[in-house]
Structures are given as C-alpha cells and as structure tokens.
N, CA, C and O atoms as a CHARMM CRD file, in Angstrom:
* protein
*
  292
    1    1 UNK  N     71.10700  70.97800  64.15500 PROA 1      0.00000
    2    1 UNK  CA    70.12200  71.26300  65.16200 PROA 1      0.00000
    3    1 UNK  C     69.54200  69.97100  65.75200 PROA 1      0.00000
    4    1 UNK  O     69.21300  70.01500  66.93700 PROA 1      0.00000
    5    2 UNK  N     69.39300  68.94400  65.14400 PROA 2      0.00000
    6    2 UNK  CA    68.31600  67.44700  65.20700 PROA 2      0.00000
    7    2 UNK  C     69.69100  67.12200  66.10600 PROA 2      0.00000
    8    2 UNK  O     69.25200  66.76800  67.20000 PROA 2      0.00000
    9    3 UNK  N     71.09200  67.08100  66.14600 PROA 3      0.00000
   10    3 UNK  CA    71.62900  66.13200  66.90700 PROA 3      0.00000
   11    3 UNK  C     71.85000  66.65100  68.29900 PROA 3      0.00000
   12    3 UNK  O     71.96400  65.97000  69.31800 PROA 3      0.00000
   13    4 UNK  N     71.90500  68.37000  68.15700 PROA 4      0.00000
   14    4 UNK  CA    72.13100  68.92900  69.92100 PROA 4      0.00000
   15    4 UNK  C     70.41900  68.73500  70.34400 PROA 4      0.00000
   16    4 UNK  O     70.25800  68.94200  71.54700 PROA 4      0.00000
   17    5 UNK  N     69.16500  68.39400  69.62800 PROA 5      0.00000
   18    5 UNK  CA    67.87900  68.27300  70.44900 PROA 5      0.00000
   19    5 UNK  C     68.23400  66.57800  71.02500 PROA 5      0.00000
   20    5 UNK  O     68.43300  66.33600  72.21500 PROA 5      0.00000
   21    6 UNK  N     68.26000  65.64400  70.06600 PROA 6      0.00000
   22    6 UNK  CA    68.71200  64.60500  70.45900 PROA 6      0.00000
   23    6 UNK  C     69.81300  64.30000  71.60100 PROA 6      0.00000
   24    6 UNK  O     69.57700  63.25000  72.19800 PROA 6      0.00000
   25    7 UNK  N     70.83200  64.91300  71.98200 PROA 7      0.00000
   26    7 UNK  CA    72.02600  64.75200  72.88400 PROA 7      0.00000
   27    7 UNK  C     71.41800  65.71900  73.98800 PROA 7      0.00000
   28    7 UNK  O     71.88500  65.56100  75.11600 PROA 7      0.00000
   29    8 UNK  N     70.54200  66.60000  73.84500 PROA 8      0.00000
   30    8 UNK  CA    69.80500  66.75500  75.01200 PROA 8      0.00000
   31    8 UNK  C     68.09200  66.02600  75.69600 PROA 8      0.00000
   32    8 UNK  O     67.49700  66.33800  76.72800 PROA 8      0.00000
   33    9 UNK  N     67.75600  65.10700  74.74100 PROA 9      0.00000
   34    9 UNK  CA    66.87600  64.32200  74.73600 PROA 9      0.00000
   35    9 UNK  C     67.67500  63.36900  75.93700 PROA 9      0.00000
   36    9 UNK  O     67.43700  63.27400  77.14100 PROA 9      0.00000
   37   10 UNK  N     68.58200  62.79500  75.19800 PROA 10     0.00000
   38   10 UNK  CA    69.22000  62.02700  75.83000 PROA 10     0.00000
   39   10 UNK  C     70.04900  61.87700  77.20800 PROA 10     0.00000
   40   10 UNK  O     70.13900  60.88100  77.92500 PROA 10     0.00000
   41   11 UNK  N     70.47000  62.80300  77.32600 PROA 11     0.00000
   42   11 UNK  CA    70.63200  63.66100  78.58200 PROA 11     0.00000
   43   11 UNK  C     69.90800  63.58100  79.70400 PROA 11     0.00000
   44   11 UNK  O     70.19700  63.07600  80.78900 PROA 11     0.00000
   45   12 UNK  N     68.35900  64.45400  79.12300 PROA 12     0.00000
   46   12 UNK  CA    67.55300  64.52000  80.14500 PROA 12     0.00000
   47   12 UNK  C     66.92200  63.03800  80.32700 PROA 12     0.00000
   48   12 UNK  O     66.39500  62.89300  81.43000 PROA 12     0.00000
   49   13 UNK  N     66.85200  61.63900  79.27200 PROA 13     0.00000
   50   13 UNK  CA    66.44300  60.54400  80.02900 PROA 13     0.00000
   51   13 UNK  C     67.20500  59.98400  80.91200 PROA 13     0.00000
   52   13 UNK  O     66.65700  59.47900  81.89200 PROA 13     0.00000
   53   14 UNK  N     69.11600  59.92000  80.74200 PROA 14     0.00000
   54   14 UNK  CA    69.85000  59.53200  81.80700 PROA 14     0.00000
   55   14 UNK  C     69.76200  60.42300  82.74100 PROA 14     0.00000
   56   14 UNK  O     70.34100  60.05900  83.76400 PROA 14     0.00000
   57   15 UNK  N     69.24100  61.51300  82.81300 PROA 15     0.00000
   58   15 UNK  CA    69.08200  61.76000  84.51800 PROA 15     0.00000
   59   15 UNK  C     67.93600  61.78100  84.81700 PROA 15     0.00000
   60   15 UNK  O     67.92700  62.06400  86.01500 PROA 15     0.00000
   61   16 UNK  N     66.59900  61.61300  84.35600 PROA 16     0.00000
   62   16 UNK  CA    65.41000  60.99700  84.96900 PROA 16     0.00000
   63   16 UNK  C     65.81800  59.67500  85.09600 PROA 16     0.00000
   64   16 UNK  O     66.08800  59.50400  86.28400 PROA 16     0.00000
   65   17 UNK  N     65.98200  58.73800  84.51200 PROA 17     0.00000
   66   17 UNK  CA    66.26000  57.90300  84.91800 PROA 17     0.00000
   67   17 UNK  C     67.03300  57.07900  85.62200 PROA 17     0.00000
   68   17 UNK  O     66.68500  55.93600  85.92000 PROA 17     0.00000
   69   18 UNK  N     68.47900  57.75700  86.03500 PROA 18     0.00000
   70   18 UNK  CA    69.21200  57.24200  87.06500 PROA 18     0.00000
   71   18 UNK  C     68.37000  57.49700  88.06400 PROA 18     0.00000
   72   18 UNK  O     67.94700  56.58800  88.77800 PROA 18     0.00000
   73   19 UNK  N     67.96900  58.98600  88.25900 PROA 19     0.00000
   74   19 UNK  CA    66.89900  59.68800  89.68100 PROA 19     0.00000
   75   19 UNK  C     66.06600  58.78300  90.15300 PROA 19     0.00000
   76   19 UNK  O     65.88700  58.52500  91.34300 PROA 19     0.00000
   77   20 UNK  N     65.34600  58.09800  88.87600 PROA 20     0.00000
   78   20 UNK  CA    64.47600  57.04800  89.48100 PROA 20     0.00000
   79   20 UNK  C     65.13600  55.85000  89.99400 PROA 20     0.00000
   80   20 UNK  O     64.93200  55.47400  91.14800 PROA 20     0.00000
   81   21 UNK  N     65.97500  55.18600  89.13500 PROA 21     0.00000
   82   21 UNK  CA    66.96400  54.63200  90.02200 PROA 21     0.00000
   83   21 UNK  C     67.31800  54.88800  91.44500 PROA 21     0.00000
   84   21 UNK  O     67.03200  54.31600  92.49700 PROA 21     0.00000
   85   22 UNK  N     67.93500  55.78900  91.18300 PROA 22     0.00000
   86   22 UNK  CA    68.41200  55.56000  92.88100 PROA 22     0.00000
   87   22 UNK  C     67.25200  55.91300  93.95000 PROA 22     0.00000
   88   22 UNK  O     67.39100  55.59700  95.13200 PROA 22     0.00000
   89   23 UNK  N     66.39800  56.41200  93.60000 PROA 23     0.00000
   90   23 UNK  CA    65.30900  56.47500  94.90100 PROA 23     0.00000
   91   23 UNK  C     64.80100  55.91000  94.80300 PROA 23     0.00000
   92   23 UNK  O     63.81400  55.95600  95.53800 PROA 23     0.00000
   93   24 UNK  N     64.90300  54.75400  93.79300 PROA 24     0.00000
   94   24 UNK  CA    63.80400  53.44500  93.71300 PROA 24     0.00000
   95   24 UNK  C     64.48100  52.64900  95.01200 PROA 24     0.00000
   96   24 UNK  O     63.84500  52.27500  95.99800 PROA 24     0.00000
   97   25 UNK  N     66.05300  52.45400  94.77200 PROA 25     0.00000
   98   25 UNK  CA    66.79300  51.75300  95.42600 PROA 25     0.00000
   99   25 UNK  C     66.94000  52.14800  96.76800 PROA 25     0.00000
  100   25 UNK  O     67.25300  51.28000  97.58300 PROA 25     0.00000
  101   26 UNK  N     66.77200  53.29100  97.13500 PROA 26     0.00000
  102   26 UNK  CA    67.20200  53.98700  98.55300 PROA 26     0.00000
  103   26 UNK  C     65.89300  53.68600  99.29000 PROA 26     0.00000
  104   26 UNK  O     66.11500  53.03900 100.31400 PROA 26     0.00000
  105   27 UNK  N     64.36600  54.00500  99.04900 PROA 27     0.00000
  106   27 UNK  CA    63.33800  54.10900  99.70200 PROA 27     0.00000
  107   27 UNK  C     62.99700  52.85700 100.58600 PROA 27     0.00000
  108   27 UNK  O     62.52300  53.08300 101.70000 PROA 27     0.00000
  109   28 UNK  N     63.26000  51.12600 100.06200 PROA 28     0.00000
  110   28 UNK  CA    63.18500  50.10600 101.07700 PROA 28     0.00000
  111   28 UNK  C     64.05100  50.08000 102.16300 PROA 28     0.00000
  112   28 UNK  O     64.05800  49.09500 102.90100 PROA 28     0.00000
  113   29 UNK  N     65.27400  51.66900 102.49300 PROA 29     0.00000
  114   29 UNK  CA    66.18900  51.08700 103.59100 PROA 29     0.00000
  115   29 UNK  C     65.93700  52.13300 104.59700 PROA 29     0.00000
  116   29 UNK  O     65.92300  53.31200 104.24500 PROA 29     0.00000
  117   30 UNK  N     65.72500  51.76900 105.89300 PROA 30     0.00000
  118   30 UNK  CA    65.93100  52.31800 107.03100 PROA 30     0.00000
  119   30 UNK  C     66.86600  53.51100 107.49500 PROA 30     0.00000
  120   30 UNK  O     67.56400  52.99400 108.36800 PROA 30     0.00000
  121   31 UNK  N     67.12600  54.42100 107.40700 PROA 31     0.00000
  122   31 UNK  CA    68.41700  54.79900 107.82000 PROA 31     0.00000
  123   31 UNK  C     68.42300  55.81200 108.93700 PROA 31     0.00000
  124   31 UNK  O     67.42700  56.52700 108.82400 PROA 31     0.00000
  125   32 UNK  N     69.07300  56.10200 109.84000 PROA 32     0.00000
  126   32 UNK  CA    69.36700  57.05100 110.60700 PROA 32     0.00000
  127   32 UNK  C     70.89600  58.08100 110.59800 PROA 32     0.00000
  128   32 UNK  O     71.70700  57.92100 111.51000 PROA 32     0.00000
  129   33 UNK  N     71.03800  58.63500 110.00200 PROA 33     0.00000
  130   33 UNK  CA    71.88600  59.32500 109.66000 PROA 33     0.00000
  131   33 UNK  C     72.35500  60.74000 110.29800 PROA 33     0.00000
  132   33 UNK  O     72.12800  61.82800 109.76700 PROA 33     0.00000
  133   34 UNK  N     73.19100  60.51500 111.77700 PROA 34     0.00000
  134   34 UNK  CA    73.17300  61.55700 112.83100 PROA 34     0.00000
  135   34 UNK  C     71.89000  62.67200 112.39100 PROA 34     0.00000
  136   34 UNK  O     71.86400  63.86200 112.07500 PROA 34     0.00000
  137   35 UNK  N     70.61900  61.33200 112.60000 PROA 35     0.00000
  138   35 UNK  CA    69.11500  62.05400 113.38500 PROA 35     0.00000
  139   35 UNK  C     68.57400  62.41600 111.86300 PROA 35     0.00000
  140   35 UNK  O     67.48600  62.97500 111.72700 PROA 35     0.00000
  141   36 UNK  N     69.29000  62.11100 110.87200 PROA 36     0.00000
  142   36 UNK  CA    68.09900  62.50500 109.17000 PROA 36     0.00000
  143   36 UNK  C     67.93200  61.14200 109.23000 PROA 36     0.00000
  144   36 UNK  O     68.72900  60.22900 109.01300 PROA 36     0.00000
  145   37 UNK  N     66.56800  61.14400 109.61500 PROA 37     0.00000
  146   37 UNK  CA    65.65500  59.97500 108.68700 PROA 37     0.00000
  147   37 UNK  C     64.69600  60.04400 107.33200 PROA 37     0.00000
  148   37 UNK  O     64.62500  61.10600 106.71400 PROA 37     0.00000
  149   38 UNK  N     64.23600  59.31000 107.05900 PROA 38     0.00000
  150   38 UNK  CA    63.48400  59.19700 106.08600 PROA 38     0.00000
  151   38 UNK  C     64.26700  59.21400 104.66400 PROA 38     0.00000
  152   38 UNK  O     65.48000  59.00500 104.65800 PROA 38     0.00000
  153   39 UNK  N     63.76300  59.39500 103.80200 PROA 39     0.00000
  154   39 UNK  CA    64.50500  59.71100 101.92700 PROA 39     0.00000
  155   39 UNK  C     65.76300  59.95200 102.14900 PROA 39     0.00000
  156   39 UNK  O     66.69200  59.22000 101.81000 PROA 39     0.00000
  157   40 UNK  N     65.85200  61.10900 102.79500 PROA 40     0.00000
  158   40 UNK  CA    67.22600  61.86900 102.57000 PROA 40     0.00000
  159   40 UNK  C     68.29900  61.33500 103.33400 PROA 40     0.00000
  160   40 UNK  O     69.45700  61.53300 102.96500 PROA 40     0.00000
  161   41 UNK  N     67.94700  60.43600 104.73800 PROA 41     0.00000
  162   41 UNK  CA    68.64700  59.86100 105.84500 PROA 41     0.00000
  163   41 UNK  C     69.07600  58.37400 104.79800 PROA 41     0.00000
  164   41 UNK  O     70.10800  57.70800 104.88100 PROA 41     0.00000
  165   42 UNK  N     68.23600  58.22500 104.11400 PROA 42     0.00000
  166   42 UNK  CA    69.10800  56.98400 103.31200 PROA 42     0.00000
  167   42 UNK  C     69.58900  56.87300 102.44200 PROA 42     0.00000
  168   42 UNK  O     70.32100  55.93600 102.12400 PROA 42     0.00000
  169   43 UNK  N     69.18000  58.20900 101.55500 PROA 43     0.00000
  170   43 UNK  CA    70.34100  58.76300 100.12200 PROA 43     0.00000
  171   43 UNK  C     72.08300  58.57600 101.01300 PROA 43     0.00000
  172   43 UNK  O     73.08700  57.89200 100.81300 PROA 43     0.00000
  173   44 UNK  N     71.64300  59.65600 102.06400 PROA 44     0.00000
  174   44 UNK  CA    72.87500  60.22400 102.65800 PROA 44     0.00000
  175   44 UNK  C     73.44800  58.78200 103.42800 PROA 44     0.00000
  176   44 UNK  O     74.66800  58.70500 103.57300 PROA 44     0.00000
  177   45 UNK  N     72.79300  57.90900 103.80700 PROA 45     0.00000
  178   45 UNK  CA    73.25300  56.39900 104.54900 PROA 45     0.00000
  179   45 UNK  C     73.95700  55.67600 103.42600 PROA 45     0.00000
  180   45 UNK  O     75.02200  55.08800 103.61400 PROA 45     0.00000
  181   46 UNK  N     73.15900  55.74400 101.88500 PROA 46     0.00000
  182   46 UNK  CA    73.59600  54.75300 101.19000 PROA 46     0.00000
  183   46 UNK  C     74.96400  55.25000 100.57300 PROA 46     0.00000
  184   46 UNK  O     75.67400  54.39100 100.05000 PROA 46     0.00000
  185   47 UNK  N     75.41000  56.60800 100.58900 PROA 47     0.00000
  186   47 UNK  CA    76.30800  57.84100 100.26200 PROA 47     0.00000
  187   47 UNK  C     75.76800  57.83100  98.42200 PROA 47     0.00000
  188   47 UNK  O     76.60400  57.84600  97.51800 PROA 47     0.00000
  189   48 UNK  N     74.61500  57.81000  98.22800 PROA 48     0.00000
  190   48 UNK  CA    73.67500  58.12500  96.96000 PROA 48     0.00000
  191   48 UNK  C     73.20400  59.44900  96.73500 PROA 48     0.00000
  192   48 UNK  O     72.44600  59.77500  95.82200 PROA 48     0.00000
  193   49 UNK  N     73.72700  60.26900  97.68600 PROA 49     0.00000
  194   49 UNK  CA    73.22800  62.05300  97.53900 PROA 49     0.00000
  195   49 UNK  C     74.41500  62.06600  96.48300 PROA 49     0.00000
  196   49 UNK  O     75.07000  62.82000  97.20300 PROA 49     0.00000
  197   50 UNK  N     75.01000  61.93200  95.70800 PROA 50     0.00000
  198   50 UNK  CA    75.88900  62.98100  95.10800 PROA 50     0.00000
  199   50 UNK  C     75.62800  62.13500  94.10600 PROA 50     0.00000
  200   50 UNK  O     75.93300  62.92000  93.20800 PROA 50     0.00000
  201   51 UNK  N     75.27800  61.06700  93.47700 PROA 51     0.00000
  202   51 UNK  CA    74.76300  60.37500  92.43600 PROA 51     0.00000
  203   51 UNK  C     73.72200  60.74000  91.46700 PROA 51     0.00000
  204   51 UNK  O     73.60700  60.92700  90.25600 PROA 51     0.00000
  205   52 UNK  N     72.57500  60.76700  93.19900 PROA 52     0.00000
  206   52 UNK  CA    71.61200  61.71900  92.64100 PROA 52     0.00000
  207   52 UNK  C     71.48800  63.28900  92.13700 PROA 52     0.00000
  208   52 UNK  O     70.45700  63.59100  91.53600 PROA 52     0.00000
  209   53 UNK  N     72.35100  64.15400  92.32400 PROA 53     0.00000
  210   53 UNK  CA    72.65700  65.29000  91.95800 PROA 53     0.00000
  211   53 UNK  C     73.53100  65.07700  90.88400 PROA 53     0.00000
  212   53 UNK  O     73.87300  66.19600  90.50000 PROA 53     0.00000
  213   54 UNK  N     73.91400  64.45600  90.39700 PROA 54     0.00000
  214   54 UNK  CA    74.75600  64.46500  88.76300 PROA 54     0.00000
  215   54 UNK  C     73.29200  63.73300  87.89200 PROA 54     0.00000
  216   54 UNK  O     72.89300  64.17100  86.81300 PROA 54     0.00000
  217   55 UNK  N     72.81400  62.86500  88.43900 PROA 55     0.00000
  218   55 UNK  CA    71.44000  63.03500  87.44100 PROA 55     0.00000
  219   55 UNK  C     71.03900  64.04400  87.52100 PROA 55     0.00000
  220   55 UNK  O     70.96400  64.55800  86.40500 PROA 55     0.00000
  221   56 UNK  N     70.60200  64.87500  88.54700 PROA 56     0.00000
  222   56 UNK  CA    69.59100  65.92300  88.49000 PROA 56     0.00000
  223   56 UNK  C     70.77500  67.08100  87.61900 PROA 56     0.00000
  224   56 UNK  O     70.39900  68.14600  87.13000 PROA 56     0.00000
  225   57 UNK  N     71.70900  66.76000  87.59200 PROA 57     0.00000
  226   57 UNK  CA    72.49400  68.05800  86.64700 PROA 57     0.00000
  227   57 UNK  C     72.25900  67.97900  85.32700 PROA 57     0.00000
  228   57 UNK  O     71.88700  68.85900  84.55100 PROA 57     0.00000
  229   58 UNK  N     72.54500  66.67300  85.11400 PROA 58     0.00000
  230   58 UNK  CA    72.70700  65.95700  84.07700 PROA 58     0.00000
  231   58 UNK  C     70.96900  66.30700  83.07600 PROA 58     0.00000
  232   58 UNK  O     70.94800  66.68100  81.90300 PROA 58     0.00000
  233   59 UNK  N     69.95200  66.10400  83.77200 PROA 59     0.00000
  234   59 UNK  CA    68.80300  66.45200  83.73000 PROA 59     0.00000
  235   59 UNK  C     68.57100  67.73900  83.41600 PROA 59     0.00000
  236   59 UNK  O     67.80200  67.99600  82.48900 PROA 59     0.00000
  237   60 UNK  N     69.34000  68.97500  84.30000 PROA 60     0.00000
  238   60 UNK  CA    69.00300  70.14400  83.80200 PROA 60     0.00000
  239   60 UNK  C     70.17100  70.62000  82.49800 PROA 60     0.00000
  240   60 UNK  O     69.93700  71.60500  81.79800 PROA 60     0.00000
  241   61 UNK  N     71.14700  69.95900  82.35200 PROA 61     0.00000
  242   61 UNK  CA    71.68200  70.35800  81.41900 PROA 61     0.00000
  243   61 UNK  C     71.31100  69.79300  79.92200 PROA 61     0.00000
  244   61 UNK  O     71.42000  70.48500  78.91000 PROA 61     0.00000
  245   62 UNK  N     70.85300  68.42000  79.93300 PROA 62     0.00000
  246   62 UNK  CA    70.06600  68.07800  78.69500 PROA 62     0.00000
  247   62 UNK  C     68.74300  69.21200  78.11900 PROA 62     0.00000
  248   62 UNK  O     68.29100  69.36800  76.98500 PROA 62     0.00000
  249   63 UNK  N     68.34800  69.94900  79.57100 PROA 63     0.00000
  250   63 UNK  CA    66.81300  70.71000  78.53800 PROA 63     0.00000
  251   63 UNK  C     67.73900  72.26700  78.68500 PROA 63     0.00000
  252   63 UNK  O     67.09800  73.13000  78.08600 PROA 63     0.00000
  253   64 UNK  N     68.73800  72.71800  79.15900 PROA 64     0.00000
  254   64 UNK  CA    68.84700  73.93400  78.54200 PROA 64     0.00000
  255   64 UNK  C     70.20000  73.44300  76.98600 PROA 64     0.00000
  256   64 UNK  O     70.85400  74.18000  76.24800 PROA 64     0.00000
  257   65 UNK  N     70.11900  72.14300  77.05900 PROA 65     0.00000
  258   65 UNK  CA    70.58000  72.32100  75.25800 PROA 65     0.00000
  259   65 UNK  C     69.24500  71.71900  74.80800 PROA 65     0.00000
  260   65 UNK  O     69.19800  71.90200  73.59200 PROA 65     0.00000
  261   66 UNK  N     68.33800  71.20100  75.14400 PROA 66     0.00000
  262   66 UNK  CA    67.28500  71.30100  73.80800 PROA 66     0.00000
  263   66 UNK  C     66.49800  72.59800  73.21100 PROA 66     0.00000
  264   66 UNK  O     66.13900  72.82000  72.05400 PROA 66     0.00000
  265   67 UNK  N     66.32000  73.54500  74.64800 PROA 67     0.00000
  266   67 UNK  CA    66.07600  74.98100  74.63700 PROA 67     0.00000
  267   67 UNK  C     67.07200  75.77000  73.84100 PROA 67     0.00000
  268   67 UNK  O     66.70400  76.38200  72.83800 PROA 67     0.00000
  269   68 UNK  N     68.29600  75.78100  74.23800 PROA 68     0.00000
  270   68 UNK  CA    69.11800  76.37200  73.42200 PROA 68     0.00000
  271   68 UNK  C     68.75200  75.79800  71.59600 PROA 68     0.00000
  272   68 UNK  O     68.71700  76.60500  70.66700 PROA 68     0.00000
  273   69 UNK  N     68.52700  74.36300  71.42900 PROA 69     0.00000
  274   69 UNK  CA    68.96300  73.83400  70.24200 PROA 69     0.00000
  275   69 UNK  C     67.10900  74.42600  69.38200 PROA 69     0.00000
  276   69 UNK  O     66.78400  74.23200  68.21000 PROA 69     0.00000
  277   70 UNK  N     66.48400  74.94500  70.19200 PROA 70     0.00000
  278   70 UNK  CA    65.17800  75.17000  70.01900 PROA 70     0.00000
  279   70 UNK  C     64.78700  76.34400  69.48000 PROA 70     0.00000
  280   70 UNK  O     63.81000  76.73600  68.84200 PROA 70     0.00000
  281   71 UNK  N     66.15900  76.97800  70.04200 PROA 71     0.00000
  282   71 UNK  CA    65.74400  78.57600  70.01100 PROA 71     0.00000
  283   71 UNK  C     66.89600  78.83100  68.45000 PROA 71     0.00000
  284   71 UNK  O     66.91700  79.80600  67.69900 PROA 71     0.00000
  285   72 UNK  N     67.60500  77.76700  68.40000 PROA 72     0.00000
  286   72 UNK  CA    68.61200  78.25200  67.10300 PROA 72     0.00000
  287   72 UNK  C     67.59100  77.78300  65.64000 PROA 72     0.00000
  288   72 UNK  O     67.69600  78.27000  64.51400 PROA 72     0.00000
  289   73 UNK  N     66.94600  77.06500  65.93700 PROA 73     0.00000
  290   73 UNK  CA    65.53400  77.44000  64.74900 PROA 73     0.00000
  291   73 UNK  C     64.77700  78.22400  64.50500 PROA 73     0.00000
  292   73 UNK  O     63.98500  78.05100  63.57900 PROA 73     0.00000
C-alpha cells in the first residue's frame, strides 16, 4: 500500500511541477498565435500545450492511485 501512495505522491509532484515549469517559462513571451494571445497564445507559440497536458495527466493520475491506494486500507 506505502509504495502505490508513494508512486502516486510522486506522480502528482512531477506534474505540479513540470505545470509550474512550463507556465513559469511561457508567461515572459509575447505571442500571437492566428489571433490567441495571452497564456494560451504562448503555450500554443512555444508548442508547450501538449507538455503541459501530460503534466496535468500525469497529475491526475498520481491522486486517483493515491485514492485508489487509500481506499485499499
């Protein structure tokens, strides 16, 4: 039980923390991206949208195994 809470511990910090990563990195750039500006005009400029969505997977799949590993106690 202690190693699937842990491997979903772990989980969910590599995808908070890439997330913060890359929108740390994306937010100083300009982008115009046929007319998306702002956040998303420079995820999608830097081609960092699909980076950021394997953290954010990565993120939700670490807490439904700590939930799962939670509920087998």
């Amino acid at each position: 039980m202690y190693e699937k809470m842990i491997l979903g511990i772990v989980w969910q910090l590599m995808g908070f923390l890439g997330s913060i990563i890359i929108l740390c990195s994306a937010t100083p750039y300009q982008w115009d991206y046929n007319g998306i500006t702002g956040i998303l005009g420079s995820l999608l400029g830097l081609d960092l949208i699909i980076p950021l969505i394997i953290c954010i997977i990565f993120f939700i799949c670490g807490a439904v195994v700590c939930f799962k590993a939670i509920g087998e106690k």
